[in-house]
TIPAMAR-240104 format. One record per residue: x, y, z of N, C-alpha, C in turn; residue in three letters. Coordinates in pm, whole numbers, plus 50000, padded with zeros to 5 digits. Example, Ala and Ser with C-alpha at 12.3 -4.5 7.8 and 13.67 -1.06 7.14 Angstrom:
TIPAMAR-240104
+-------+-------+-------+-------+-------+-------+-------+-------+-------+---------+
!  n.px !  n.py !  n.pz ! ca.px ! ca.py ! ca.pz !  c.px !  c.py !  c.pz ! residuo !
+-------+-------+-------+-------+-------+-------+-------+-------+-------+---------+
! 51319 ! 49431 ! 50780 ! 51230 ! 49550 ! 50780 ! 51320 ! 49670 ! 50780 !     ALA !
! 51285 ! 49775 ! 50708 ! 51367 ! 49894 ! 50714 ! 51290 ! 50003 ! 50787 !     SER !
+-------+-------+-------+-------+-------+-------+-------+-------+-------+---------+
end
This chain:
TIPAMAR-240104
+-------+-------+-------+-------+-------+-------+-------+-------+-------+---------+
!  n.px !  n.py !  n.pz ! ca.px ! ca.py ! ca.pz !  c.px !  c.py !  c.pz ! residuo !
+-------+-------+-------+-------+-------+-------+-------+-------+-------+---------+
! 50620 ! 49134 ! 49356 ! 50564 ! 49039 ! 49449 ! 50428 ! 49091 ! 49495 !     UNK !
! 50347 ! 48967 ! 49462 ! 50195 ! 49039 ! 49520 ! 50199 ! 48991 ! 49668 !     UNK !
! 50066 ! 49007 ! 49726 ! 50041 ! 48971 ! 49875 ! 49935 ! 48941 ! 49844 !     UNK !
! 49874 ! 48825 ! 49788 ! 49743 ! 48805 ! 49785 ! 49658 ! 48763 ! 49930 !     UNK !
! 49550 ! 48742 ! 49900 ! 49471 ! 48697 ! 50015 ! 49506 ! 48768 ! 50159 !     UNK !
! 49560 ! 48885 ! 50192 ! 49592 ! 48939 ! 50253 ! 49465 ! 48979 ! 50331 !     UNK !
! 49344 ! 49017 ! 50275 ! 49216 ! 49042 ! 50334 ! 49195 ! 49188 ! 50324 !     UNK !
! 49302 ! 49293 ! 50277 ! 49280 ! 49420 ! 50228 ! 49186 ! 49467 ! 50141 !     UNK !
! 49202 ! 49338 ! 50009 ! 49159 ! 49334 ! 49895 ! 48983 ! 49349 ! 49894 !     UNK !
! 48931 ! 49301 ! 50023 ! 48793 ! 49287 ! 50008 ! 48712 ! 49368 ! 50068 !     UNK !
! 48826 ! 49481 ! 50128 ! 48788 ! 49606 ! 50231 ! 48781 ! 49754 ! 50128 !     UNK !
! 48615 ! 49788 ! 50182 ! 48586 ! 49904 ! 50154 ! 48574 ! 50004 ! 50242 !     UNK !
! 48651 ! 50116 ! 50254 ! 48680 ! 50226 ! 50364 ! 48648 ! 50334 ! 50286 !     UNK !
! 48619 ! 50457 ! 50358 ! 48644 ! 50571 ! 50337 ! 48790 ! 50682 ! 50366 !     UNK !
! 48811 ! 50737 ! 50282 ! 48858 ! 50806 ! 50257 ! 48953 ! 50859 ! 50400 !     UNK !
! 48909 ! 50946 ! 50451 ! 49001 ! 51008 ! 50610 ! 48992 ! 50899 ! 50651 !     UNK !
! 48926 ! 50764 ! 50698 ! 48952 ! 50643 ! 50825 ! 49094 ! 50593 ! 50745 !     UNK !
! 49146 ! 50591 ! 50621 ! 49222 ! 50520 ! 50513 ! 49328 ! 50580 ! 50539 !     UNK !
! 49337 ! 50742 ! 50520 ! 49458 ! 50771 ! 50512 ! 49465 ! 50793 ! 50693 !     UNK !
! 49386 ! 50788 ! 50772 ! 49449 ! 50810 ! 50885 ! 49537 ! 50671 ! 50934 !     UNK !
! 49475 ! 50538 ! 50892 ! 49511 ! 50431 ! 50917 ! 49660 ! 50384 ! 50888 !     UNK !
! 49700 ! 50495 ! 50729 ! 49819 ! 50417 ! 50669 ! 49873 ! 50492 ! 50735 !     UNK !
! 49852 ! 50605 ! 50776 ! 49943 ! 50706 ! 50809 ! 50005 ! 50657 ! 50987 !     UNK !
! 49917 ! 50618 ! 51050 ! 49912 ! 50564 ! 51170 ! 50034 ! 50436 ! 51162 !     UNK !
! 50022 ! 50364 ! 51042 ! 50133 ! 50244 ! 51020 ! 50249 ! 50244 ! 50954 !     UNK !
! 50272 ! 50374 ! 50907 ! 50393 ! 50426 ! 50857 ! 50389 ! 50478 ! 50700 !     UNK !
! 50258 ! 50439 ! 50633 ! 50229 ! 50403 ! 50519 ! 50222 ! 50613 ! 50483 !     UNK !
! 50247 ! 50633 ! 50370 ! 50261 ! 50747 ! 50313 ! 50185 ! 50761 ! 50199 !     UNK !
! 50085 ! 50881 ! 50181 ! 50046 ! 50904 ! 50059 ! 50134 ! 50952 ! 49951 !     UNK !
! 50171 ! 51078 ! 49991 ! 50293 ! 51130 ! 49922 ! 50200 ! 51168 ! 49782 !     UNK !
! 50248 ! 51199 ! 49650 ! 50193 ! 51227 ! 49496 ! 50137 ! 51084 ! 49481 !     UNK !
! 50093 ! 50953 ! 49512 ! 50036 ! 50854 ! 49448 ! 49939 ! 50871 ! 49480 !     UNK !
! 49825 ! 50949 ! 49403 ! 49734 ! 50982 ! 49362 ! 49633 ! 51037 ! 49258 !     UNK !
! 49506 ! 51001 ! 49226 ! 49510 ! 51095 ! 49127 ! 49299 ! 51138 ! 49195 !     UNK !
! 49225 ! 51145 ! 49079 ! 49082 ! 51167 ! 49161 ! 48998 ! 51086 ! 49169 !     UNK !
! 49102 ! 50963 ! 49123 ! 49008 ! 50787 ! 49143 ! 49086 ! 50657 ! 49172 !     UNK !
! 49251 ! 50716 ! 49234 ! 49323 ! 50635 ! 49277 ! 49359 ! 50712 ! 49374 !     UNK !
! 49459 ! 50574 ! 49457 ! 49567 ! 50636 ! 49542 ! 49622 ! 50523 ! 49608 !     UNK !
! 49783 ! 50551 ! 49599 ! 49903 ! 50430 ! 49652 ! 49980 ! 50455 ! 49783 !     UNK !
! 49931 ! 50375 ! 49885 ! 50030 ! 50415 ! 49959 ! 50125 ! 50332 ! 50012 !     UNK !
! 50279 ! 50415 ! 50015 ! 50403 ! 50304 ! 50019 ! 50443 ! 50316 ! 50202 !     UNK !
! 50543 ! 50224 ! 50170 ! 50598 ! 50246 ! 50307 ! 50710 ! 50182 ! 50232 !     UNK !
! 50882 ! 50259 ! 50267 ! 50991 ! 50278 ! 50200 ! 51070 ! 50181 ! 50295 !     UNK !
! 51164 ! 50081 ! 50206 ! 51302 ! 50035 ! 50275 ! 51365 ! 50057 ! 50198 !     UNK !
! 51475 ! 50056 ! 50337 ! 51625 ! 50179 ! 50287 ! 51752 ! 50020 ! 50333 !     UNK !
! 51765 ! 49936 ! 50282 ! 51868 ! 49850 ! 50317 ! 52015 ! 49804 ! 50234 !     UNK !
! 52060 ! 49752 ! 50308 ! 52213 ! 49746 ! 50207 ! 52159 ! 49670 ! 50071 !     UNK !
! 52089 ! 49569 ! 50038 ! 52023 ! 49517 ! 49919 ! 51967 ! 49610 ! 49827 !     UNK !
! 51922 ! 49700 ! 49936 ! 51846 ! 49840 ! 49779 ! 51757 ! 49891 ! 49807 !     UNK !
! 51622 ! 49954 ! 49782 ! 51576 ! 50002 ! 49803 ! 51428 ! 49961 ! 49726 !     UNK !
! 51325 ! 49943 ! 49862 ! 51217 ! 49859 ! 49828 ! 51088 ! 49947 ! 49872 !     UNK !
! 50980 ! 49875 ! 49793 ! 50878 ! 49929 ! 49818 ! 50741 ! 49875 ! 49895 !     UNK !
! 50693 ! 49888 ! 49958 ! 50588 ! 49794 ! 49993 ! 50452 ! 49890 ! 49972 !     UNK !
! 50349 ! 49858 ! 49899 ! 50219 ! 49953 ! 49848 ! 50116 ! 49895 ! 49830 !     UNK !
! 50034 ! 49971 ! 49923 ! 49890 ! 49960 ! 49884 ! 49823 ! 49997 ! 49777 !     UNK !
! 49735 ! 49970 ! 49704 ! 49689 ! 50031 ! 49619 ! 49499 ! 50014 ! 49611 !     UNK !
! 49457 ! 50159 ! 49598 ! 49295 ! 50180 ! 49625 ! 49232 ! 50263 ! 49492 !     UNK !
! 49141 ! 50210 ! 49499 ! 49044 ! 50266 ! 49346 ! 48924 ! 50315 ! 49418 !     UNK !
! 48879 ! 50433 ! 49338 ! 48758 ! 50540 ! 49437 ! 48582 ! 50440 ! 49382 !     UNK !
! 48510 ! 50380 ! 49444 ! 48409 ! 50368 ! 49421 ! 48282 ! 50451 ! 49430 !     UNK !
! 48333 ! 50560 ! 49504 ! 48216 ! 50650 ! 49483 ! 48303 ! 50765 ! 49521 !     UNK !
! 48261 ! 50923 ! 49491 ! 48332 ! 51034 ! 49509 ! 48452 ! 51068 ! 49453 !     UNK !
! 48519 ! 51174 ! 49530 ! 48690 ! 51196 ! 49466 ! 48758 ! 51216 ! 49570 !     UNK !
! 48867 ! 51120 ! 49507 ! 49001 ! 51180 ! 49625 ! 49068 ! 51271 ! 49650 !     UNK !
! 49024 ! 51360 ! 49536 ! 49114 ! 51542 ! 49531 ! 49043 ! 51584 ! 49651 !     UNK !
! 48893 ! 51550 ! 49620 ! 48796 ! 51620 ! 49727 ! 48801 ! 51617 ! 49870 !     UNK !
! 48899 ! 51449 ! 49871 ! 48866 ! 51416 ! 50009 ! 48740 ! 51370 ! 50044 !     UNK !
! 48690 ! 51292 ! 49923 ! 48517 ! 51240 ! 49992 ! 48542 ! 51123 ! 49915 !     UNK !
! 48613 ! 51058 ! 49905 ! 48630 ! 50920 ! 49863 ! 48564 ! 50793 ! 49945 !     UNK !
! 48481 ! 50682 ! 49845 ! 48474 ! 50570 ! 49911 ! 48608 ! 50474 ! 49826 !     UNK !
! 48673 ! 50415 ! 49894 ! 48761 ! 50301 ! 49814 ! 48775 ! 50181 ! 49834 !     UNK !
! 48780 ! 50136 ! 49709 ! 48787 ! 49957 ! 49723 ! 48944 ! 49970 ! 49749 !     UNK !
! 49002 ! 49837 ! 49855 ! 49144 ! 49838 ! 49832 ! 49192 ! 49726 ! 49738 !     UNK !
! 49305 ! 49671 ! 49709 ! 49350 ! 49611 ! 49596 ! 49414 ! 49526 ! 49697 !     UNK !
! 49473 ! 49426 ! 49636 ! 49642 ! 49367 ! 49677 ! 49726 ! 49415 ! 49705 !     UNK !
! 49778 ! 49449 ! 49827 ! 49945 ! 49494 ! 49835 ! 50068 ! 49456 ! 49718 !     UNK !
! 50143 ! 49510 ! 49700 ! 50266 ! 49434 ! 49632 ! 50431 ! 49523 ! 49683 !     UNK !
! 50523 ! 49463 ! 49603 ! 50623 ! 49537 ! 49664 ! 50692 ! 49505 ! 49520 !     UNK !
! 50804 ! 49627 ! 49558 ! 50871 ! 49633 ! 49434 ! 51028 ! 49700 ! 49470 !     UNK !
! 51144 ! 49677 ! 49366 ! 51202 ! 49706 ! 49380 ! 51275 ! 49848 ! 49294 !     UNK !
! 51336 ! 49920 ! 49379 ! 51363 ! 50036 ! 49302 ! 51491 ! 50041 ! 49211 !     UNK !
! 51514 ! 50074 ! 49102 ! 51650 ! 50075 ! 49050 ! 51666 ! 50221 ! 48944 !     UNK !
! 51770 ! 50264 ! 48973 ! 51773 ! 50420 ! 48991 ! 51875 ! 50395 ! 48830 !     UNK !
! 51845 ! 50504 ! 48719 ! 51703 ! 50591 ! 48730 ! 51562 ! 50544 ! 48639 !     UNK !
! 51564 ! 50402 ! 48651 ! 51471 ! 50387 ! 48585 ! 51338 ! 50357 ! 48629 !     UNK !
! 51346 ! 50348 ! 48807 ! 51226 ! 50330 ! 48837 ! 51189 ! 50192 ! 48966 !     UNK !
! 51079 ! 50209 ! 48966 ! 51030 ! 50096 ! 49033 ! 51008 ! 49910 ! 48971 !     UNK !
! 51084 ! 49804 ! 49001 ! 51042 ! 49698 ! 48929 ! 50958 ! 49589 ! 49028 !     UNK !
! 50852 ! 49514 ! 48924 ! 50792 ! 49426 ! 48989 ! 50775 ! 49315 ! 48974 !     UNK !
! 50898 ! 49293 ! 48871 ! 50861 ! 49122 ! 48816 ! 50893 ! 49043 ! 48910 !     UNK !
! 50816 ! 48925 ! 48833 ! 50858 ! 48786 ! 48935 ! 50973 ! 48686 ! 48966 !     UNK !
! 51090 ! 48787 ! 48875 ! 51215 ! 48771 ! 48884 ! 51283 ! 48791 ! 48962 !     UNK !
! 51234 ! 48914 ! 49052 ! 51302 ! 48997 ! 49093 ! 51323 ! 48934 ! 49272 !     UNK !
! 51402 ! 48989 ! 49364 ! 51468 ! 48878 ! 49514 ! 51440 ! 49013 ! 49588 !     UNK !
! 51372 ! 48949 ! 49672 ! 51340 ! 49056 ! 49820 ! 51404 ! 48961 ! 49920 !     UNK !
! 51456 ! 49048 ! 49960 ! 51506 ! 48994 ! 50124 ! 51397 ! 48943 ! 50220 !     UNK !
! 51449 ! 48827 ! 50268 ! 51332 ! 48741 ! 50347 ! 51257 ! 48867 ! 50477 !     UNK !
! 51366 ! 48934 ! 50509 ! 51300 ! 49036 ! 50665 ! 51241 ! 49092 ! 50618 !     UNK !
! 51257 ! 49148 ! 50491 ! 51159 ! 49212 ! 50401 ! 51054 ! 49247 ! 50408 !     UNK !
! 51019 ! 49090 ! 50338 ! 50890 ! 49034 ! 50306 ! 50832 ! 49010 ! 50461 !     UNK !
! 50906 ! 48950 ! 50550 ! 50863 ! 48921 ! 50692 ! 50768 ! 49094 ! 50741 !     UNK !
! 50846 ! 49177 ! 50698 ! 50779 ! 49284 ! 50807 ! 50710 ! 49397 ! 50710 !     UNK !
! 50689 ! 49303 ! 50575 ! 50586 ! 49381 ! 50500 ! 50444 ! 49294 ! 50529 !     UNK !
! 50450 ! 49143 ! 50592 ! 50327 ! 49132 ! 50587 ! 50254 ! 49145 ! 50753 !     UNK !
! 50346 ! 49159 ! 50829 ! 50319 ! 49189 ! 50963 ! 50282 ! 49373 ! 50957 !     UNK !
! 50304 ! 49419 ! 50866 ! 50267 ! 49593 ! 50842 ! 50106 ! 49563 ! 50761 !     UNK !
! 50119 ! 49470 ! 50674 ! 49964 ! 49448 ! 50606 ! 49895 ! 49395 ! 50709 !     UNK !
! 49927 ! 49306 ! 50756 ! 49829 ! 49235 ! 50863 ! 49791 ! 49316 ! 51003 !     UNK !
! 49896 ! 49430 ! 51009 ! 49824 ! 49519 ! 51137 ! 49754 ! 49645 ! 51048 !     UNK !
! 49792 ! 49676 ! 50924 ! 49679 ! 49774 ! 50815 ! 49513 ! 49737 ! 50861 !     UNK !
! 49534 ! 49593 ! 50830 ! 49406 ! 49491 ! 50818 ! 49316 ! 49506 ! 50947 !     UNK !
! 49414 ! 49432 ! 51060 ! 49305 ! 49476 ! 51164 ! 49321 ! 49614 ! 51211 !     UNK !
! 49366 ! 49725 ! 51208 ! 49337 ! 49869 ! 51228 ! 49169 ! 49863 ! 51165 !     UNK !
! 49210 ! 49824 ! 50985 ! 49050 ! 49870 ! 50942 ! 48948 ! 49799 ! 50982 !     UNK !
! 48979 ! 49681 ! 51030 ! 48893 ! 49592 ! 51029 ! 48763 ! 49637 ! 51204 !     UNK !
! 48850 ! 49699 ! 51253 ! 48803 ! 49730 ! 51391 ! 48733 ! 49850 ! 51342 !     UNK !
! 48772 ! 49930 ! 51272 ! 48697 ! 50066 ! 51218 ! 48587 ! 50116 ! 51146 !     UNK !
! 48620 ! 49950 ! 51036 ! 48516 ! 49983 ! 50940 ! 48374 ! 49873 ! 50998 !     UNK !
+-------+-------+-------+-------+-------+-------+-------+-------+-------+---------+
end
């Protein structure tokens, strides 16, 4: 499931305002990274299963190993986990309505955090 038009997608931040922001909203870097990406999730743990909700950012200028990253952000999406093969994202796939409810109320306060910052 994507989250389009969310207004993430058209936001360019730096690097520390980014991760202080996700980190501030529950959002986790964790290993989704590399020195021109970086994903950050925020985990549900419910009787249905186990879901993902993620940002995802590409470096437009600098590196993220470095910590001097500029990044474009992407579309949110969410996905579901199924053990042990992984994370799925088709458009097959059923998220629970609270879900989805308090993954886009988590994007939409992402949004204005940066939006006041940047």
């Amino acid at each position: 499931m994507v989250f389009e038009n969310s207004g993430l997608e058209t936001m360019v931040v730096s690097q520390d305002i980014l991760q202080d922001t996700m980190n501030k909203n529950g959002l986790v870097l964790g290993g989704s990274w590399d020195y021109e990406r970086m994903t950050f999730d925020y985990k549900y743990e419910v009787p249905e299963g186990i879901y993902y909700l993620r940002v995802p950012g590409y470096a437009l200028e600098g590196d993220v190993g470095a910590n001097s990253a500029v990044l474009q952000l992407m579309d949110p999406y969410m996905g579901k986990h199924y053990y042990p093969t992984g994370i799925e994202y088709g458009s097959d796939e059923h998220f629970p309505e609270r879900i989805v409810d308090n993954a886009v109320e988590k994007i939409r306060a992402v949004a204005k955090d940066l939006k006041a910052l940047v």
